[in-house]
C-alpha positions as a printed Julia matrix, in Angstrom:
241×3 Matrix{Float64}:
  -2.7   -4.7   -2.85
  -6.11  -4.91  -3.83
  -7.74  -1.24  -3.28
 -11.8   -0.23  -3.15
 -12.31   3.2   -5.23
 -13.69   5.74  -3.48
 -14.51   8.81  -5.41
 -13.07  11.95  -4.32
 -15.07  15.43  -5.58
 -11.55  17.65  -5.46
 -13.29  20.55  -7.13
 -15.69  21.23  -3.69
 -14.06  22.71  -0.71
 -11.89  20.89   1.67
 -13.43  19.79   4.78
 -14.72  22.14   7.28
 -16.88  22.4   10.67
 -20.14  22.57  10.58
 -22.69  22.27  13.18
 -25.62  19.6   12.65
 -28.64  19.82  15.12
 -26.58  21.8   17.63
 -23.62  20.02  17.68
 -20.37  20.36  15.89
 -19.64  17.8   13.08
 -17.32  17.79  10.54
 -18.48  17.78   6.84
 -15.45  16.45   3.79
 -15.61  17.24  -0.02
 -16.72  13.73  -0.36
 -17.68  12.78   3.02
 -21.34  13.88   5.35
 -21.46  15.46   8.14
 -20.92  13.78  11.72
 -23.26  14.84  14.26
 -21.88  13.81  17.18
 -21.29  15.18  20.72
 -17.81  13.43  21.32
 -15.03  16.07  22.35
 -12.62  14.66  19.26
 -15.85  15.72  16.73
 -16.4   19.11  18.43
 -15.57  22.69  16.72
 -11.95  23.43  18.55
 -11.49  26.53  20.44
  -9.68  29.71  19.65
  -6.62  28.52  21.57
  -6.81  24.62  20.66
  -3.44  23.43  19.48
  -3.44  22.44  15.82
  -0.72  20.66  13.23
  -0.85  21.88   9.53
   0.77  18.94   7.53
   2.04  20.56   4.15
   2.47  17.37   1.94
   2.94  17.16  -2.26
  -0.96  16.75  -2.57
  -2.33  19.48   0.04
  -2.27  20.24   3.04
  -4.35  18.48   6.27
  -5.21  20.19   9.73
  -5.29  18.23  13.06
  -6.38  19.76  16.39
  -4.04  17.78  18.7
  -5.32  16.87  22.5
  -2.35  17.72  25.03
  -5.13  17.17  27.9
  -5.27  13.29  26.59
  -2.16  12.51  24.98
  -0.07  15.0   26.55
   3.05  13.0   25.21
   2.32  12.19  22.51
   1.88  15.93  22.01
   4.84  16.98  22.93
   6.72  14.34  21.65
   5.23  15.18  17.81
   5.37  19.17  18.07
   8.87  19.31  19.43
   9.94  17.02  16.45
   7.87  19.46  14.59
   9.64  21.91  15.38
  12.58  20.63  15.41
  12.12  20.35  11.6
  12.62  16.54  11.64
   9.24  15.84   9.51
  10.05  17.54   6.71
  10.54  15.68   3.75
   9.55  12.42   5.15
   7.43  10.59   2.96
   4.25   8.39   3.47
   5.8    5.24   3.16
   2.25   3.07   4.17
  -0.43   3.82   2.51
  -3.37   0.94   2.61
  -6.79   2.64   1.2
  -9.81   2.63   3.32
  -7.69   1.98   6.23
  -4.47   4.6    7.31
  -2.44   6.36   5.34
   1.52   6.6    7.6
   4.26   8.81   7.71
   7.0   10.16   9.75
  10.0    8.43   9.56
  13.19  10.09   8.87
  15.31   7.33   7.58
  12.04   6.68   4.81
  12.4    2.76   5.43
   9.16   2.65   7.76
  11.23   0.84  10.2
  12.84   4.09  11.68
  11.87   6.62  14.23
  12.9    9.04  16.83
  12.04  10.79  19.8
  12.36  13.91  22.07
  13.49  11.93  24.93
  16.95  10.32  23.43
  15.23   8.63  20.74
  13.28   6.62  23.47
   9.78   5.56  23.12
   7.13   6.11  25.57
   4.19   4.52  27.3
   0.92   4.39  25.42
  -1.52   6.61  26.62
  -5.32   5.62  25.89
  -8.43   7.24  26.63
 -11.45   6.9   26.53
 -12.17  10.37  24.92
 -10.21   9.77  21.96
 -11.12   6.74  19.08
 -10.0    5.63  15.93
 -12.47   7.76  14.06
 -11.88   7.66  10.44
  -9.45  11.39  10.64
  -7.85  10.47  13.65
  -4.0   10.74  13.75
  -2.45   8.02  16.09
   0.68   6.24  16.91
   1.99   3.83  15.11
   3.69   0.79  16.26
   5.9   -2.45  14.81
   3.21  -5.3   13.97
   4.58  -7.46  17.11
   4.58  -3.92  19.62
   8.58  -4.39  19.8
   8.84  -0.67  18.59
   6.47   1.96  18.68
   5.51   5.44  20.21
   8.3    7.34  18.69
   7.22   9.71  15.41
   5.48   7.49  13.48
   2.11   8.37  13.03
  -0.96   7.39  11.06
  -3.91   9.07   9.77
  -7.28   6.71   9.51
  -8.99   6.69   6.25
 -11.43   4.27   7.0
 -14.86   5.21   4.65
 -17.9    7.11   6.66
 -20.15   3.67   6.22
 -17.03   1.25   7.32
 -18.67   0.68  10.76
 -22.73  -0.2   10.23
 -25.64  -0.16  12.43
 -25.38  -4.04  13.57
 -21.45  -3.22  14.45
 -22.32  -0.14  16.33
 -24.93  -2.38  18.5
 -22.35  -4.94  19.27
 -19.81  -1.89  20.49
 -22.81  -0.66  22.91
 -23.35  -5.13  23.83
 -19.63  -5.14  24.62
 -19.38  -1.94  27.01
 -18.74   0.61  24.57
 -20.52   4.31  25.45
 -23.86   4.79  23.27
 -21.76   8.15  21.8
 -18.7    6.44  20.8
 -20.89   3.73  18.75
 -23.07   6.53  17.33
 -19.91   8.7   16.05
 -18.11   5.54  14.7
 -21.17   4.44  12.73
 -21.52   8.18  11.21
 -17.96   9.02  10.86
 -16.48   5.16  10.34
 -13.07   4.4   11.9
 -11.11   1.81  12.81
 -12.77   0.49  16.44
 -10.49  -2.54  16.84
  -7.37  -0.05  17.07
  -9.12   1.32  20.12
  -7.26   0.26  23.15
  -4.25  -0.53  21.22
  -2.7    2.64  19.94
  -2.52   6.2   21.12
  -4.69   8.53  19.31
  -3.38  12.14  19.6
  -4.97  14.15  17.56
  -7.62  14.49  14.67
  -8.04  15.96  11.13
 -10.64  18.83  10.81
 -10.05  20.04   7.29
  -8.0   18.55   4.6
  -9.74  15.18   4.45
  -9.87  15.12   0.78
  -6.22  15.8    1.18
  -6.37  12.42   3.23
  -8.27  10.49   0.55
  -6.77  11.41  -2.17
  -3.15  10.39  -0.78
  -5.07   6.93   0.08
  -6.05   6.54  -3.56
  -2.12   6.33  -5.08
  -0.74   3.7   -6.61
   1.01   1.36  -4.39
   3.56  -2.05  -4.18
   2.94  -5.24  -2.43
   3.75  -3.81   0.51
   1.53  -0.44   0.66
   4.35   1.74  -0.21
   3.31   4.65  -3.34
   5.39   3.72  -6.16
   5.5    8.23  -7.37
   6.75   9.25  -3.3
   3.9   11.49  -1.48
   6.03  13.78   0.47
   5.5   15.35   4.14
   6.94  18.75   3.6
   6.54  20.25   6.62
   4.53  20.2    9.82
   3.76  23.94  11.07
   2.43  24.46  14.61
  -0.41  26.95  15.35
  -3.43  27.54  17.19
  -7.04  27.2   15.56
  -7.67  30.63  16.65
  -4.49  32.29  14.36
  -5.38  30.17  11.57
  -8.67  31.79  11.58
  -7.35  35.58  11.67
């Protein structure tokens, strides 16, 4: 697999809200701000449901939207808690694009789900994107098997989407905000419409690069594992306390 460096400053702080020109962004140890007004972007509330992944190299946070994805929420937290997470390991890791976990039986062709192991219909909207930090569903290359508890994490780089590819979203239908957030965050925008976003890191995207920058096989998988220990579900509001 051929990989682009992207440097990593691990010695700042991990990434954390910050507001830019009124609105809530978020701000990485090695990535800008995002100014943006999009509800995915924005500082959660005190009662916003949040995932803290606890992995061999850090941990990440992700506010997860029931109100969107409701689930897809409830699918992942009652795995969650269920304990079926830990010690999965992220067996897909492609830099500058996702980094995937959560499969039990480690082959990246497994899965399960609350409901009997059965997967579930997609649920898109138009609220949630592929922004580079958003956690989404992941699903077999030909869509034979997906929606269960694999999940991905984009790690696309803040200047993957430019100016000229932001116009061409707005040419094509795409809201004026969504461009603007994709060209200052980057993402993934051809996933949109494809696969469920459910949630989004806040802090711990250093965590996110860093995971992105192993050593990998052919095939994406790290040749040293990089373990999910645990997934712990909270509120933003009792992290803060």
């Amino acid at each position: 697999m051929t990989k682009r460096i992207f440097l990593v400053c691990l010695a700042l702080v991990c990434l954390v809200l910050t507001g830019c020109g009124g609105k809530q962004g978020f701000a990485g140890s090695s990535r800008s701000p995002v100014e943006s007004s999009e509800e995915q972007l924005a500082q959660p509330s005190q009662d916003t449901p949040v995932a803290v992944l606890s992995t061999s190299m850090g941990d990440i946070f992700i506010v997860l939207f029931p109100q969107y994805a409701p689930m897809a929420v409830e699918n992942f937290e009652g795995l969650a808690q269920q304990g079926y997470y830990n010690g999965n390991i992220f067996h897909r890791v492609v830099a500058d694009f996702v980094i995937q976990t959560g499969d039990a039986t480690q082959s990246g062709t497994g899965g399960a789900s609350i409901w009997n192991n059965n997967a579930y219909p997609n649920e898109l909207s138009d609220k949630l994107h592929h922004y580079s930090g958003a956690v989404a569903l992941a699903r077999a290359a030909d869509g034979s098997v997906g929606n269960l508890s694999q999940f991905y994490i984009v790690q696309t780089p803040e200047d993957s989407v430019d100016k000229t590819a932001a116009e061409e979203m707005v040419a094509s239908g795409v809201r004026q905000e969504v461009a603007d957030a994709y060209q200052s965050a980057g993402g993934a925008p051809y996933l949109d419409g494809q696969d469920t976003v459910f949630g989004q890191v806040y802090s711990g995207m250093d965590v996110v690069d860093a995971i992105a920058q192993v050593e990998c096989d052919e095939s994406g998988r790290p040749l040293e594992p990089v373990t999910l220990n645990s997934v712990t579900i909270t509120t933003y509001g009792a992290l803060q306390t």
